[in-house]
C-alpha positions as CSV (number, residue, x, y, z in Angstrom):
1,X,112.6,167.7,66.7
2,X,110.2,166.6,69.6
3,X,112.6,167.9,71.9
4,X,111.9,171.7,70.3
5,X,108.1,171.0,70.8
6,X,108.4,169.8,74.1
7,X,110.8,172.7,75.2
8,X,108.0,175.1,73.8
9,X,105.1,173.4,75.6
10,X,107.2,173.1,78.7
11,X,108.1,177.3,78.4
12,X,104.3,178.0,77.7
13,X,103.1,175.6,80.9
14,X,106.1,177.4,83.0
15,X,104.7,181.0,81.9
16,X,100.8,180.1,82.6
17,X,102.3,179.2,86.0
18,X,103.9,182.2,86.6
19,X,101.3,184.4,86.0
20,X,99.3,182.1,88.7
21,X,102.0,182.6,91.1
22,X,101.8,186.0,90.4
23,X,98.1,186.2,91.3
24,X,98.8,184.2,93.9
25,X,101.4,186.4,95.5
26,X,99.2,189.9,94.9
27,X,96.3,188.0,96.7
28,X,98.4,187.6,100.0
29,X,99.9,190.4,99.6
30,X,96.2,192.3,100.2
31,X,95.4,190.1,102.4
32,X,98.7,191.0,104.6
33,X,98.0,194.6,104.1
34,X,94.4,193.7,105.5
35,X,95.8,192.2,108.5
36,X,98.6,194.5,109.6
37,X,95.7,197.1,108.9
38,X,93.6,195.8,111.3
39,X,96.7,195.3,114.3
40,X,98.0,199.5,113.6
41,X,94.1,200.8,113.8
42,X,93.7,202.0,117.3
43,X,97.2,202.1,118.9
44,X,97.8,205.7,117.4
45,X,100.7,205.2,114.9
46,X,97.6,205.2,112.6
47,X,97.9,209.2,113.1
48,X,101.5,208.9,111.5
49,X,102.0,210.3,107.9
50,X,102.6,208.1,105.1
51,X,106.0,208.7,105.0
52,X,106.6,208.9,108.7
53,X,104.9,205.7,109.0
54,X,107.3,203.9,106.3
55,X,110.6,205.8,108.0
56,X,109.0,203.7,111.2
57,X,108.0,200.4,110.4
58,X,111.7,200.4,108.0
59,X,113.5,201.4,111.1
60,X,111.6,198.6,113.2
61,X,112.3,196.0,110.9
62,X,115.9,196.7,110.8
63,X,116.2,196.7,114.4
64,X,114.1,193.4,115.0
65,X,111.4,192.9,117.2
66,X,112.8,192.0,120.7
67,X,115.4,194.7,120.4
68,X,112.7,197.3,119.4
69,X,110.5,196.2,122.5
70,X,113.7,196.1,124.0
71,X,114.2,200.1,123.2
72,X,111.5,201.1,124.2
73,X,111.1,199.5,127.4
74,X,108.4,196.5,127.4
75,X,109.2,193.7,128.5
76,X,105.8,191.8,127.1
77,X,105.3,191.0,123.9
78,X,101.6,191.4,122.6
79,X,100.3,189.0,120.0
């Protein structure tokens, strides 16, 4: 039965790494929020609502950047 043992060890190790992953992954994720934060503040859309501001970035990132720049008529793209 070493096989059973080593599955169970090997299923324990798997889930301690998950839940590291998982840390890992809400870390970044704050850290994006941060960042994307820090580009909206000052160019206005900060003034959006909540919900307006989701309908817009949702809408953006179906279209795709170079046709949104496209669409609304800048040819330069800002980093």
């Amino acid at each position: 039965m070493p096989s059973t043992k080593s599955a169970i060890l090997a299923l324990k190790k798997l889930e301690v790494e998950r839940e590291a992953l998982a840390r890992r992954q809400h870390e970044l994720e704050e850290k994006a929020a941060l960042e994307l934060g820090r580009i909206i503040l000052g160019t206005g859309i900060e003034n959006f609502s909540r919900g307006g501001l989701k309908r817009v970035a949702t809408a953006l990132g179906k279209l795709g950047e170079t046709a949104a720049i496209a669409k609304f008529g800048s040819t330069t793209i800002a980093s």
